[in-house]
N, C-alpha and C positions, 0 to 999 in steps of 0.2 A: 563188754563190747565184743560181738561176734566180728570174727573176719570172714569176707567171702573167699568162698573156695574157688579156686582157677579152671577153669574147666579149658583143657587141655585136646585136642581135637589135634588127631594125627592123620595127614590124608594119606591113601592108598598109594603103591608106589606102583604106576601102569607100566614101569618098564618089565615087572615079574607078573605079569598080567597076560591072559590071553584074550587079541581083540576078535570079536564079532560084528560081521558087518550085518547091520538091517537092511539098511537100504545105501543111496550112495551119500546122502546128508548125515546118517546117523552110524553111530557106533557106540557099542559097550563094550566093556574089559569084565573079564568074568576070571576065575581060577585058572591057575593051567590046566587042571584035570577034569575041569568042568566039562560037559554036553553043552556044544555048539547050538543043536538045533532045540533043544528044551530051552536053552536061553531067549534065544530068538521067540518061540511062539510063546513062553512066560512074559516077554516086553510086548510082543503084537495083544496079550490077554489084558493089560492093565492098560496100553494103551486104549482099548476099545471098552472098555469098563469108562475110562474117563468121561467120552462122551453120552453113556446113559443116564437117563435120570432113575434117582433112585425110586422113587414113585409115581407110578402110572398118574398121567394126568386124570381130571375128572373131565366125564363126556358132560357135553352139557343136553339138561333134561328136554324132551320134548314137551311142549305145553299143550 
């Protein structure tokens, strides 16, 4: 009989965190020696990724 293994998840501790503000709703915590503004336009990047689709609709044909 196998046991399962624990899986163990340690969250980030944001007090040794540096915060980045996006806008005034959002915030992320990044490194202390992290680039502020590479942070910011890497979230504004995936942000804007979410809403495309990944493939071009199809047009539809003229008859």
């Amino acid at each position: 009989m196998q046991e399962k293994k624990q899986i163990i998840f340690k969250t980030p501790d944001i007090t040794k965190m540096q915060e980045v503000v996006i806008n005034n709703r959002t915030k992320i915590y990044i490194a202390v020696g992290a680039d502020p503004e590479e942070a910011r336009s890497r979230y504004q990047a995936r942000q804007d990724a979410k809403g495309k689709a990944l493939f071009a609709p199809k047009k539809a044909a003229l008859a």
